[in-house]
DOTORTOR-969054 format. One record per residue (C-alpha): residue in one letter; x, y, z. Coordinates in Angstrom, 3 decimals. Each point is the difference from the previous one (the first is absolute). Example, Ala and Ser with C-alpha at 12.3 -4.5 7.8 and 13.67 -1.06 7.14 Angstrom:
2
<atom rest="a" px="12.300" py="-4.500" pz="7.800"/>
<atom rest="s" px="1.370" py="3.440" pz="-0.660"/>
END
This chain:
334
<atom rest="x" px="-9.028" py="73.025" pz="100.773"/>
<atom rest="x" px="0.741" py="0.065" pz="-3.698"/>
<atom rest="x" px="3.276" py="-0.843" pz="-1.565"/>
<atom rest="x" px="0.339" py="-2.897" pz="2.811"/>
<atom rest="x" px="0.412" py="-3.887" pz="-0.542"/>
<atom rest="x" px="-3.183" py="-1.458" pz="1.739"/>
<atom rest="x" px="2.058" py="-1.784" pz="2.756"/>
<atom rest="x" px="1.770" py="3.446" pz="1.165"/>
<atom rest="x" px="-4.047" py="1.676" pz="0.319"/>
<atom rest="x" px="-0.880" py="-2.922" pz="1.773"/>
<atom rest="x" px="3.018" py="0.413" pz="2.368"/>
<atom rest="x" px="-1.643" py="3.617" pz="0.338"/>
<atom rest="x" px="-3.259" py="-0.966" pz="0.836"/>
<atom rest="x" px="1.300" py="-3.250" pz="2.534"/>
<atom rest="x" px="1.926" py="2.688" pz="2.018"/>
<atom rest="x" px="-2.814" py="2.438" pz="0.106"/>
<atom rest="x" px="-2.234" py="-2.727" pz="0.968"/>
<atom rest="x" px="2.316" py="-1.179" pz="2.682"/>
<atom rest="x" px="1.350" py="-3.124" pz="-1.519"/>
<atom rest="x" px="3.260" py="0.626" pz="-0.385"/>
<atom rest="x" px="2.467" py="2.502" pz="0.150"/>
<atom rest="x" px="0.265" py="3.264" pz="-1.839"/>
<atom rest="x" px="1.992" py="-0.722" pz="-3.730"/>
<atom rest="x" px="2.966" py="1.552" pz="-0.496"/>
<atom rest="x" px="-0.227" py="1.578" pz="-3.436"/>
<atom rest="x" px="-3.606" py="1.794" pz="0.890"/>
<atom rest="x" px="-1.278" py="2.035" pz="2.619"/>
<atom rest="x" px="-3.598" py="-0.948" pz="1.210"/>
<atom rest="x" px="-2.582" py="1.200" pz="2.336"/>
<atom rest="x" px="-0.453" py="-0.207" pz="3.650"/>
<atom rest="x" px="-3.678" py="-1.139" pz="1.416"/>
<atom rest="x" px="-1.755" py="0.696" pz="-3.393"/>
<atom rest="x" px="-3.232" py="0.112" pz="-0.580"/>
<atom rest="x" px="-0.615" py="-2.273" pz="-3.464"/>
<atom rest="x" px="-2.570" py="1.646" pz="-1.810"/>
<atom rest="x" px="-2.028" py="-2.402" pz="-3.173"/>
<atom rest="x" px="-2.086" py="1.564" pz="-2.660"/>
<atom rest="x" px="-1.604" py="-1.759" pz="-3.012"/>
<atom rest="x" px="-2.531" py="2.089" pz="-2.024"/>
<atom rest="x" px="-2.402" py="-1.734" pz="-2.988"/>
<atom rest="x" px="-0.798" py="2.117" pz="-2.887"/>
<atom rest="x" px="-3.199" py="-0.245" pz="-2.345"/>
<atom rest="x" px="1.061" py="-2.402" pz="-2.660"/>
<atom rest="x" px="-1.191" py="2.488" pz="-2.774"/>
<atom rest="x" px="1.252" py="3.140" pz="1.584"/>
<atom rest="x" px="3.228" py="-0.087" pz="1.827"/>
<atom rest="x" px="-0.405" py="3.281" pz="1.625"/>
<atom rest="x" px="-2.811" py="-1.244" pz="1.455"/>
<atom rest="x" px="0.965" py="-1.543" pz="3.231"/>
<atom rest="x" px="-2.883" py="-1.596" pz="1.358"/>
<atom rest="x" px="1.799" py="-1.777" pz="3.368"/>
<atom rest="x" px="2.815" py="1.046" pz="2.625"/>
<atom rest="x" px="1.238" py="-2.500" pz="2.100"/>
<atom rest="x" px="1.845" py="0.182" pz="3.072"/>
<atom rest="x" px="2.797" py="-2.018" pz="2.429"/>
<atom rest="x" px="1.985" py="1.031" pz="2.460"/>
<atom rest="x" px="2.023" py="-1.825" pz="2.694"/>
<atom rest="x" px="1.778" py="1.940" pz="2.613"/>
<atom rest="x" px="3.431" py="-1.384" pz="1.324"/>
<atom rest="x" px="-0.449" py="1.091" pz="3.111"/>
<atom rest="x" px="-3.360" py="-2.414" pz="0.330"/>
<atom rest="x" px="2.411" py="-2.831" pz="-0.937"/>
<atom rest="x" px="2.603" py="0.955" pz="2.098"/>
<atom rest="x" px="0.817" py="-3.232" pz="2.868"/>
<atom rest="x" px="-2.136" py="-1.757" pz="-1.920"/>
<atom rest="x" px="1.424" py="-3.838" pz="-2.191"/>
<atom rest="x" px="-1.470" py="-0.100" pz="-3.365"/>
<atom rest="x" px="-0.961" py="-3.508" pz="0.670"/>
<atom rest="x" px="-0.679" py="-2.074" pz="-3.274"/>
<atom rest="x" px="0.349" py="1.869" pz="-3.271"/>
<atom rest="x" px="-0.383" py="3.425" pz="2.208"/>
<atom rest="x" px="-3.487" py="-1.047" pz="1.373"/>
<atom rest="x" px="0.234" py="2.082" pz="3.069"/>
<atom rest="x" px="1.397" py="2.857" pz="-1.899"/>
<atom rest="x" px="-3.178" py="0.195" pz="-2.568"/>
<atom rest="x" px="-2.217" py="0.066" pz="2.268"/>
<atom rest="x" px="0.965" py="3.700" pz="1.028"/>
<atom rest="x" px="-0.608" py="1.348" pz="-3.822"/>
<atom rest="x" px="-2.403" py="2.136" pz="0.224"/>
<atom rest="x" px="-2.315" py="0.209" pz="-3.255"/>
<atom rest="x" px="-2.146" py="2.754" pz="-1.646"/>
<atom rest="x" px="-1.918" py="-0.164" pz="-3.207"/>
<atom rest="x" px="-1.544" py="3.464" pz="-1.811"/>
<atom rest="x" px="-2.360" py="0.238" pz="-3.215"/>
<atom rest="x" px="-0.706" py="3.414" pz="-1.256"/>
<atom rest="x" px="-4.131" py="0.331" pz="-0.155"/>
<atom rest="x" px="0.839" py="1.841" pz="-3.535"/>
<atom rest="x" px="0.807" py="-3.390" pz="-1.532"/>
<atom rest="x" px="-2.354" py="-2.719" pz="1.585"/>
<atom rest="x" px="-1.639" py="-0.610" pz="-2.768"/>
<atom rest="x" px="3.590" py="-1.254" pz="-1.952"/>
<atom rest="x" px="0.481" py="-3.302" pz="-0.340"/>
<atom rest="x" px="3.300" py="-2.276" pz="-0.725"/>
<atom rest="x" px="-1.256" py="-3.270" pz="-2.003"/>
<atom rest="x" px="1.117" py="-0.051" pz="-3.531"/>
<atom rest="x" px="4.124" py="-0.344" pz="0.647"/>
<atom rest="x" px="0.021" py="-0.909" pz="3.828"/>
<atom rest="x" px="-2.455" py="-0.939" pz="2.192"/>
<atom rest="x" px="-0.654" py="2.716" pz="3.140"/>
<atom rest="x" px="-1.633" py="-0.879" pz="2.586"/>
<atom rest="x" px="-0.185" py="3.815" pz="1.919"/>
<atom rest="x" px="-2.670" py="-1.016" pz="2.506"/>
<atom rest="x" px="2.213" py="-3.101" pz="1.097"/>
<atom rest="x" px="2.171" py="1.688" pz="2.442"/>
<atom rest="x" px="1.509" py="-2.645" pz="2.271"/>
<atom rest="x" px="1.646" py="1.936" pz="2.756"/>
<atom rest="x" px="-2.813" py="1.976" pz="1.178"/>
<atom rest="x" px="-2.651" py="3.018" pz="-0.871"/>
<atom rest="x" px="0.360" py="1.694" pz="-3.694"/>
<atom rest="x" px="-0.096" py="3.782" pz="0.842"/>
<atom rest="x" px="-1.819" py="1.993" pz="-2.701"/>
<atom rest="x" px="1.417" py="3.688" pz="-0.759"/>
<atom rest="x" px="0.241" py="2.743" pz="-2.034"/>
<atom rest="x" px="1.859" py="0.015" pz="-2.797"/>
<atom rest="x" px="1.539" py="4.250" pz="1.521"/>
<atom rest="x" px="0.447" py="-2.690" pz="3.236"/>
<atom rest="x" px="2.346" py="-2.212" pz="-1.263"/>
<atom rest="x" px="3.192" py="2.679" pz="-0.135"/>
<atom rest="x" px="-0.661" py="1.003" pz="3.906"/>
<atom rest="x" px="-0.574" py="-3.558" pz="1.023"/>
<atom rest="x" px="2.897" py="-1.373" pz="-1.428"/>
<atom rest="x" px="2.369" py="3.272" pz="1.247"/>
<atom rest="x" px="-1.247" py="-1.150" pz="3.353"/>
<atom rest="x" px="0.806" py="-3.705" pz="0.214"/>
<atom rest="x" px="3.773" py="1.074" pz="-1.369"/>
<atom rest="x" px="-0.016" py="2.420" pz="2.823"/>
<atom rest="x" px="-1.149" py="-2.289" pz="2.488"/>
<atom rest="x" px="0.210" py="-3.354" pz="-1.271"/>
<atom rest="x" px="-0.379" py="-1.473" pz="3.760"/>
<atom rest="x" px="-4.068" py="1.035" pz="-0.511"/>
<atom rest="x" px="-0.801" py="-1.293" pz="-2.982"/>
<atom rest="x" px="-3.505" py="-0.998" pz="1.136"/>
<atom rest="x" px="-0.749" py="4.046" pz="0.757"/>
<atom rest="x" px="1.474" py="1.610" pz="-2.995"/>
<atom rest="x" px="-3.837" py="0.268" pz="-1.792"/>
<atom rest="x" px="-1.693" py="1.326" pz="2.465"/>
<atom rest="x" px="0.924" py="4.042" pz="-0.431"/>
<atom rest="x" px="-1.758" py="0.998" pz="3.259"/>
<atom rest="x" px="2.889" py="-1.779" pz="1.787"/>
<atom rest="x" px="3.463" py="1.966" pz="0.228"/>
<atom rest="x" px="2.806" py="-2.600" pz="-0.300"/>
<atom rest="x" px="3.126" py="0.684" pz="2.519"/>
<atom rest="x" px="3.314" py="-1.457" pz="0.865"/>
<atom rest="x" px="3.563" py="-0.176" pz="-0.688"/>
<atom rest="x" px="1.517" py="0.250" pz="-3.576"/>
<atom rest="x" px="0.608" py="-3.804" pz="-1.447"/>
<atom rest="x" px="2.632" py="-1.764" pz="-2.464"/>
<atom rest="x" px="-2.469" py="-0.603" pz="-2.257"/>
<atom rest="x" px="0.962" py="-3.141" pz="-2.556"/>
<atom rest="x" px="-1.989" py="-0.122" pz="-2.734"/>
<atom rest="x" px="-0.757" py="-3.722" pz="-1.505"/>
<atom rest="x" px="-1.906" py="-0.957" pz="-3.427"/>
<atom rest="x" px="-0.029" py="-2.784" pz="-2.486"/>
<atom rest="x" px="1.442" py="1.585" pz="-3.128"/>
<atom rest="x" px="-0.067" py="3.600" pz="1.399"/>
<atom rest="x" px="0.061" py="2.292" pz="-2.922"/>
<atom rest="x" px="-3.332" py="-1.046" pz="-0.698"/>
<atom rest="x" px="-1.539" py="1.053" pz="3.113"/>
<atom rest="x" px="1.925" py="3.019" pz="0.421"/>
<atom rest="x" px="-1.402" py="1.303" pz="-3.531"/>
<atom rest="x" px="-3.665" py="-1.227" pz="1.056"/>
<atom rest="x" px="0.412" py="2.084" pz="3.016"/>
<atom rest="x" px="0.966" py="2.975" pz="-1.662"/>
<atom rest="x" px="-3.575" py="-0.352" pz="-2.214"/>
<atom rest="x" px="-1.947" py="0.445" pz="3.573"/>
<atom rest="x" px="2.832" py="3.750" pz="0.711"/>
<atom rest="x" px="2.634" py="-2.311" pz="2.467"/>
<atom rest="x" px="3.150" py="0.159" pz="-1.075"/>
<atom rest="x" px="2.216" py="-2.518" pz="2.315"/>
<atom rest="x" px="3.451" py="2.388" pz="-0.245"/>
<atom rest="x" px="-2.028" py="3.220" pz="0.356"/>
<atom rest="x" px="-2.844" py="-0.547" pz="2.988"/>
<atom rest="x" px="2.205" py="-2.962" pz="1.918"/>
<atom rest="x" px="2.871" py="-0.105" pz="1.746"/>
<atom rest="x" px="1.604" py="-3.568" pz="-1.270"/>
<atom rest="x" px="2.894" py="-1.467" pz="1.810"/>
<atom rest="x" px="0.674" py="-2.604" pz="-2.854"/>
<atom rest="x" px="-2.195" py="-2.253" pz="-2.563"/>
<atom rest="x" px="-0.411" py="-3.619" pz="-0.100"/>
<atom rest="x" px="-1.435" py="-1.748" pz="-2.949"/>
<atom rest="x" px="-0.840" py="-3.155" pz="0.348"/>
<atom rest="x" px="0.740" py="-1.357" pz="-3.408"/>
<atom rest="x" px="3.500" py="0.963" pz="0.347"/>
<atom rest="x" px="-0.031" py="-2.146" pz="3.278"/>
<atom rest="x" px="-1.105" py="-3.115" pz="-1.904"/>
<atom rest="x" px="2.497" py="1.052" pz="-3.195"/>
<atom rest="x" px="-2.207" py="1.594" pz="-2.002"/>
<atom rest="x" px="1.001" py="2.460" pz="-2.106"/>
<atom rest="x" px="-1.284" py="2.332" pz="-2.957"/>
<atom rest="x" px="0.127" py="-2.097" pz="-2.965"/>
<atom rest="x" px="-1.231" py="-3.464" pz="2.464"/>
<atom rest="x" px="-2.393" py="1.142" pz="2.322"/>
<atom rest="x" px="-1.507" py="-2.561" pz="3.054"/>
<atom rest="x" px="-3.894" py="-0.181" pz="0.207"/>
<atom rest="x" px="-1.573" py="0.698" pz="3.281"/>
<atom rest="x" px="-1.393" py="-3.438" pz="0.184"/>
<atom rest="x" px="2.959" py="-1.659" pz="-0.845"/>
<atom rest="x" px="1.898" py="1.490" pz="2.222"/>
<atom rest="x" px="-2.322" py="-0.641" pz="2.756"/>
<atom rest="x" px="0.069" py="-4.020" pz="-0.799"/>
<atom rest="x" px="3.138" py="-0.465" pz="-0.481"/>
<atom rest="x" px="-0.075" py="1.141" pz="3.720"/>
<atom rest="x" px="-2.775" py="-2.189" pz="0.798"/>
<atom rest="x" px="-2.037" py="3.028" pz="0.600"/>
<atom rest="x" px="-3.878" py="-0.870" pz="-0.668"/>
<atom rest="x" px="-1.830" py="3.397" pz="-1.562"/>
<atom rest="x" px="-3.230" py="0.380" pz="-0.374"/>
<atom rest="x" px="-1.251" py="3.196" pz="-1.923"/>
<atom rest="x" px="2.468" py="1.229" pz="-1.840"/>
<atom rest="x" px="-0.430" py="2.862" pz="-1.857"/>
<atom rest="x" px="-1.391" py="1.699" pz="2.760"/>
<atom rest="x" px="2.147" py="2.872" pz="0.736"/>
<atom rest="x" px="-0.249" py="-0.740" pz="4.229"/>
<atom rest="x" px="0.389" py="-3.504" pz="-0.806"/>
<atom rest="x" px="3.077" py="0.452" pz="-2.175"/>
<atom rest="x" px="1.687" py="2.343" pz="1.774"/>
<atom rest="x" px="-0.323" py="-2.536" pz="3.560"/>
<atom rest="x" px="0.913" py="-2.745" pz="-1.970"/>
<atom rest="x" px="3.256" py="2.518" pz="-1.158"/>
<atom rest="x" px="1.418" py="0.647" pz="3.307"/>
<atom rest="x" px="-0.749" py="-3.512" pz="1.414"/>
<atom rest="x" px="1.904" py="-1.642" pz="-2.860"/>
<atom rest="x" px="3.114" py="2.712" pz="1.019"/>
<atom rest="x" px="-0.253" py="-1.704" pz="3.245"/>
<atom rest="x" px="0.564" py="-3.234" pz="-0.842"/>
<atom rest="x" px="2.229" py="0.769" pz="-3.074"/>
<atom rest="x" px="2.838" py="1.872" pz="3.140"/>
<atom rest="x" px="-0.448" py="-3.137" pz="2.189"/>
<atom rest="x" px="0.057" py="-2.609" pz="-3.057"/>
<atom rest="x" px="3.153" py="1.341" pz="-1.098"/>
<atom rest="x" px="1.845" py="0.661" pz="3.571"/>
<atom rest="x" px="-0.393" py="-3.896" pz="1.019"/>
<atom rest="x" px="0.824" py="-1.079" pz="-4.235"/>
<atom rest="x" px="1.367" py="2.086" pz="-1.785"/>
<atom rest="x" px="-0.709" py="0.198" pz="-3.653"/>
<atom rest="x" px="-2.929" py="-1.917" pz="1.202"/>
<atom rest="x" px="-2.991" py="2.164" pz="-1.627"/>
<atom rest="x" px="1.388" py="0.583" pz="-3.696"/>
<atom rest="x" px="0.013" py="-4.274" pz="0.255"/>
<atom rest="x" px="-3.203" py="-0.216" pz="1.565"/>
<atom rest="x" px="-1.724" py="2.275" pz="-3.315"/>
<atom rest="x" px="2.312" py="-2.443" pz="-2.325"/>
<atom rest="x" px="-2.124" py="-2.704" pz="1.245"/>
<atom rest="x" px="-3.915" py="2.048" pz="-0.912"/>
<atom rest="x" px="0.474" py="0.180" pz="-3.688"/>
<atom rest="x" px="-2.622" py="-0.243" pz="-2.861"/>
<atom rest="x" px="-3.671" py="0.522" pz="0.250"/>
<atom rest="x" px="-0.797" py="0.921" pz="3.665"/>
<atom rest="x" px="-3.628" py="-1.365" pz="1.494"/>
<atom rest="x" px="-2.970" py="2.637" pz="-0.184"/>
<atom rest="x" px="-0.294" py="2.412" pz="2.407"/>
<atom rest="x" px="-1.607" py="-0.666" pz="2.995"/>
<atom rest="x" px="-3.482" py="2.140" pz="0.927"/>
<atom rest="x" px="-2.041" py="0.222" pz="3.331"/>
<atom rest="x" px="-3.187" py="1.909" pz="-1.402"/>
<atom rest="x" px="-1.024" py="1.292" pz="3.819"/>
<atom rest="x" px="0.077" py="3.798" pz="-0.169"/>
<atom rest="x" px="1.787" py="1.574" pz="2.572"/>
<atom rest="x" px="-1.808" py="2.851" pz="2.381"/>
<atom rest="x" px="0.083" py="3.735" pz="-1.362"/>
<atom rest="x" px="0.510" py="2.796" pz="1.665"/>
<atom rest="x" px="-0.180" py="4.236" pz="-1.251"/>
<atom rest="x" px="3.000" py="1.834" pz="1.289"/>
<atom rest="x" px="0.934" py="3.284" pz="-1.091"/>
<atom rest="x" px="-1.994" py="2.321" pz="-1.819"/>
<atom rest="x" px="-2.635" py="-2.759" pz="-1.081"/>
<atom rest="x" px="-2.739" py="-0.587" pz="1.229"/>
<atom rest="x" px="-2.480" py="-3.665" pz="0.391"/>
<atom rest="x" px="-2.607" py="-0.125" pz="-2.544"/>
<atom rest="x" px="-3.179" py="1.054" pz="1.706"/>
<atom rest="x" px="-2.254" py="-3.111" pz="1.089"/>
<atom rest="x" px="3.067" py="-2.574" pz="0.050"/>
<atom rest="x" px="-0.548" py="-2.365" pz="2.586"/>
<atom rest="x" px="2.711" py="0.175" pz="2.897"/>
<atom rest="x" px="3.232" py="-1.689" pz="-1.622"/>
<atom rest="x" px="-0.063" py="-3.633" pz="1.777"/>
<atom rest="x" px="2.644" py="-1.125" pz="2.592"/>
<atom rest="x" px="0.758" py="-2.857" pz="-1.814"/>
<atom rest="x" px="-0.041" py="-0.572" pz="-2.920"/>
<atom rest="x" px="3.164" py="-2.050" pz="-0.905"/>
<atom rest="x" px="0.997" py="-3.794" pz="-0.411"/>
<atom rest="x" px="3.560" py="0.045" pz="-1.828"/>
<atom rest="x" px="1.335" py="-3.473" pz="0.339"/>
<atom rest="x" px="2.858" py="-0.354" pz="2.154"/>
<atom rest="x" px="3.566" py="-0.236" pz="-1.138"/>
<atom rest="x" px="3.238" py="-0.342" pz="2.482"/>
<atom rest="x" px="0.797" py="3.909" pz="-0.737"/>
<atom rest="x" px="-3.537" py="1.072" pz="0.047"/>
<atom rest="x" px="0.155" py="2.717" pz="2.655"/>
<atom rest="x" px="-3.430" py="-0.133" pz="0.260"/>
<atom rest="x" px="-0.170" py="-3.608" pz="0.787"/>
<atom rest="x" px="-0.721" py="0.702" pz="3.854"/>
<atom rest="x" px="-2.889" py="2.809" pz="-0.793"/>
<atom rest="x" px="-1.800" py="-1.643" pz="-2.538"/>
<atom rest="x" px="-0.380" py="-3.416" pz="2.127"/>
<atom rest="x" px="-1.417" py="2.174" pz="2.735"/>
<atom rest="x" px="-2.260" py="1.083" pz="-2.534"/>
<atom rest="x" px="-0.878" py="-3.157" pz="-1.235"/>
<atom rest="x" px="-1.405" py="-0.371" pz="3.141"/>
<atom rest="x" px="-1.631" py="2.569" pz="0.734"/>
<atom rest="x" px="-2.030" py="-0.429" pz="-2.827"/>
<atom rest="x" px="-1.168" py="-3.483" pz="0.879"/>
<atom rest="x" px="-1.189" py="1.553" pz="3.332"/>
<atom rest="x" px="-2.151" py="2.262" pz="-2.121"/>
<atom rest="x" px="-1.318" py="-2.826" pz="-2.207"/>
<atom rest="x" px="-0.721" py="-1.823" pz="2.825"/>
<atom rest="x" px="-2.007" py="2.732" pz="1.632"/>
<atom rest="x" px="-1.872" py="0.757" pz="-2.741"/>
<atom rest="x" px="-1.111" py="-3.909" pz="-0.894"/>
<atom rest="x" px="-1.335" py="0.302" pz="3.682"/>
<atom rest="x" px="-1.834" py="2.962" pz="-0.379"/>
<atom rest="x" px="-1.462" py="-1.080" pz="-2.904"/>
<atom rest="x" px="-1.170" py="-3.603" pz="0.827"/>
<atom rest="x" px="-1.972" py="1.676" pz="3.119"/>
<atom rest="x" px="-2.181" py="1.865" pz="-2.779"/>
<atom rest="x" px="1.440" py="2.973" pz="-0.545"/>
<atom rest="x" px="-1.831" py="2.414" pz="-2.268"/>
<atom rest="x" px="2.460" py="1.487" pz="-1.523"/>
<atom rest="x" px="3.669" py="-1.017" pz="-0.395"/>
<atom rest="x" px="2.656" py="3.092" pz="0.075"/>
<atom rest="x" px="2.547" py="-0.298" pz="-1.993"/>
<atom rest="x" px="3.872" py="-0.894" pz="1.249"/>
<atom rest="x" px="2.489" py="2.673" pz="-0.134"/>
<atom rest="x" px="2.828" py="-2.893" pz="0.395"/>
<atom rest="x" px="-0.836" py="-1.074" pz="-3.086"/>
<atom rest="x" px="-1.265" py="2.893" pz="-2.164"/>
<atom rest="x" px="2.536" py="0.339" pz="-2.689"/>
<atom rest="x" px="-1.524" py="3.101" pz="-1.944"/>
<atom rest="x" px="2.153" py="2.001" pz="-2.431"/>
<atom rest="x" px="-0.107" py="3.839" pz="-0.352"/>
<atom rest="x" px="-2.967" py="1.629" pz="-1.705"/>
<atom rest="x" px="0.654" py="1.252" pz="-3.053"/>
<atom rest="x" px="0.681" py="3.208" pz="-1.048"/>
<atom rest="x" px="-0.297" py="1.966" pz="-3.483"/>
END
């Protein structure tokens, strides 16, 4: 959406959304499928992209269905995906930012190939709808040809990190349009809005940024709110960023790894212990979409501890360990 004022791309993205009626000046998209990426590069390497993350959110799952508060109901149909080319696990972000790559809040971190990355990615533009099968190459993806809208936070930087892993966005997708979500909030070249501002100036609550799942969840969800914000006050979002100025608080950081899972052409380290089936604890926020899976969870894990504190005060010999709450990281590799 370039060479826009922010308020006519968010009139784009409200009508596409279903808030409000089509603007008169641009054409938009009918049932689109928004599609978020957010890649992290090695801090000493650029071409080295070491994460791929993933969000989607299908119209048509949305369709009939309020917002509710801050689009609530809506973001909690994004579906997320988060990919880490086994090449690079050893690469580490800590000297300028912070990662946190094993810190995946929305759900399993899928290890690939680095070869993968170009075929997965062609897939999810392809068919966007199933996100949560575009890894796994033994499964043939089908369906009816999308309007695919393509969302980032200050896209020209993830479109050139995809073209280091062989995607190039205008060449192996079909794009309807491009949202940028710095534009939304007023950004522009020469003043460009940080992730994490952005998100609290919407009273978003992130955890684990600079994860590339994370970020690119935390993307589309602040989209969301940004269409509804400004459909019920306009002019309402640029004001609310006026008022988060100066030094913002650290970054936030749940240190619970999140499962991992081989999908493509890689294969699990021989001798790994079954990945466990839970393995998470992000703290709840009102947006979290995870809010409802992770209390479930929560207690499903006490069940376990509880069972095994039995078990062991009637003598048993020897205690097996808890796959809820084995939080292992992947072997190393040289």
């Amino acid at each position: 959406m370039a060479n826009h004022h922010p308020n006519q791309d968010l009139k784009t993205v409200q009508h596409m959304l279903g808030i409000q009626d089509a603007p008169s000046t641009k054409a938009s998209l009918s049932n689109p499928v928004f599609v978020t990426i957010d890649c992290e590069a090695f801090e000493h390497v650029q071409s080295k992209i070491t994460e791929i993350g993933v969000a989607v959110l299908d119209t048509q799952d949305i369709s009939g269905i309020k917002p509710g508060t801050d689009g609530r109901r809506w973001i909690k149909k994004i579906k997320y995906a988060h990919y880490r080319p086994i090449q690079y696990e050893k690469l580490r972000n800590k000297n300028f930012i912070k990662g946190c790559a094993e810190n995946f809040n929305f759900g399993s971190t899928s290890w690939i190939n680095l070869s993968d990355a170009k075929v997965v990615l062609k897939r999810i533009f392809r068919h966007p709808s199933q996100l949560l099968e575009a890894a796994d190459l033994s499964t043939p993806l089908s369906g009816p040809a999308r309007n695919v809208v393509f969302v980032a936070h200050g896209s020209s930087n993830d479109t050139a990190y995809l073209r280091q892993v062989g995607f190039s966005l205008s060449a192996d997708a079909d794009v309807g349009l491009s949202v940028d979500t710095q534009r939304l909030a007023g950004g522009s070249k020469k003043g460009s809005i940080g992730l994490q501002r952005l998100l609290l100036s919407l009273g978003l609550d992130p955890f684990n940024l600079h994860n590339a799942g994370n970020d690119a969840g935390y993307t589309l969800q602040s989209m969301i709110v940004m269409a509804l914000r400004d459909a019920a006050a306009p002019g309402s979002v640029v004001a609310g960023l006026q008022k988060v100025q100066g030094k913002l608080p650290p970054p936030k950081y749940n240190p619970v790894t999140a499962p991992h899972i081989w999908t493509g052409t890689t294969v699990k380290p021989h001798g790994e212990m079954p990945e466990p089936a839970v393995s998470r604890q992000i703290q709840s926020t009102p947006t979290d979409a995870t809010s409802v899976q992770v209390k479930a969870e929560r207690k499903q894990r006490k069940r376990a501890l509880r069972a095994a504190r039995k078990t062991a005060s009637a003598g048993s010999v020897e205690q097996k360990p808890l796959p809820q709450v084995s939080t292992h990281t992947v072997a190393r590799r040289e």
